[in-house]
N, C-alpha and C positions, 0 to 999 in steps of 0.2 A: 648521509643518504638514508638510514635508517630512520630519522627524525620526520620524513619524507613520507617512508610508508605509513610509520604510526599515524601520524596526524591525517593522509589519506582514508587508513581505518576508520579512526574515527568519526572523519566526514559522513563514511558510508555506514558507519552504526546511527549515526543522528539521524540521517537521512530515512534509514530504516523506520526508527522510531518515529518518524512527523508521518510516513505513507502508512504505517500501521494505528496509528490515531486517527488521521485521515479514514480510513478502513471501517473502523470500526464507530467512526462518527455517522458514518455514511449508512452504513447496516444500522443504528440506532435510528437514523431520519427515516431509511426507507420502512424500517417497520412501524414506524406511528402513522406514516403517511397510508401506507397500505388498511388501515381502520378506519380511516376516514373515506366517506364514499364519494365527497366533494372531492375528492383528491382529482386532477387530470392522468390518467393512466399513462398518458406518453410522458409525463415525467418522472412518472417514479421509471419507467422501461429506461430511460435515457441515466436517472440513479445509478439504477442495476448495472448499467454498460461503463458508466463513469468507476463502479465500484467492481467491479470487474478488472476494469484497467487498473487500480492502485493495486490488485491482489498479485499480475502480469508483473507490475512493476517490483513488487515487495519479492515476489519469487526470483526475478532477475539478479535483484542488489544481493538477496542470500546467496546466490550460486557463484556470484562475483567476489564473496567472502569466505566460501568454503577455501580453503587452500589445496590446490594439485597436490597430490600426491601421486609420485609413480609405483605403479607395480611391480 
């Protein structure tokens, strides 16, 4: 059973790691994009919203990692 949780952990540190690249690819596009004036502005807004959600999602998988503790 214990072979069970590790390997789950794990899953969700991978996981971490591909939405935090994901992340930070995203913020690298949206800032070149935003120099350029030919840029269409509803797609860097649509960026932001998409880049937004991996940051949702990256908060979520951490709080799912933290381990309960009781008081």
């Amino acid at each position: 059973m214990t072979d069970k949780i590790d390997t789950e952990s794990f899953k969700k540190l991978e996981r971490l790691r591909e939405l935090r690249v994901s992340h930070r690819d995203l913020d690298n596009l949206i800032d070149r994009l935003q120099h350029d004036p030919m840029v269409d502005q509803l797609r860097i807004r649509r960026l932001k919203r998409r880049k937004l959600l991996l940051k949702d999602m990256i908060t979520s998988l951490e709080s799912e990692l933290i381990p309960d503790l009781d008081a």
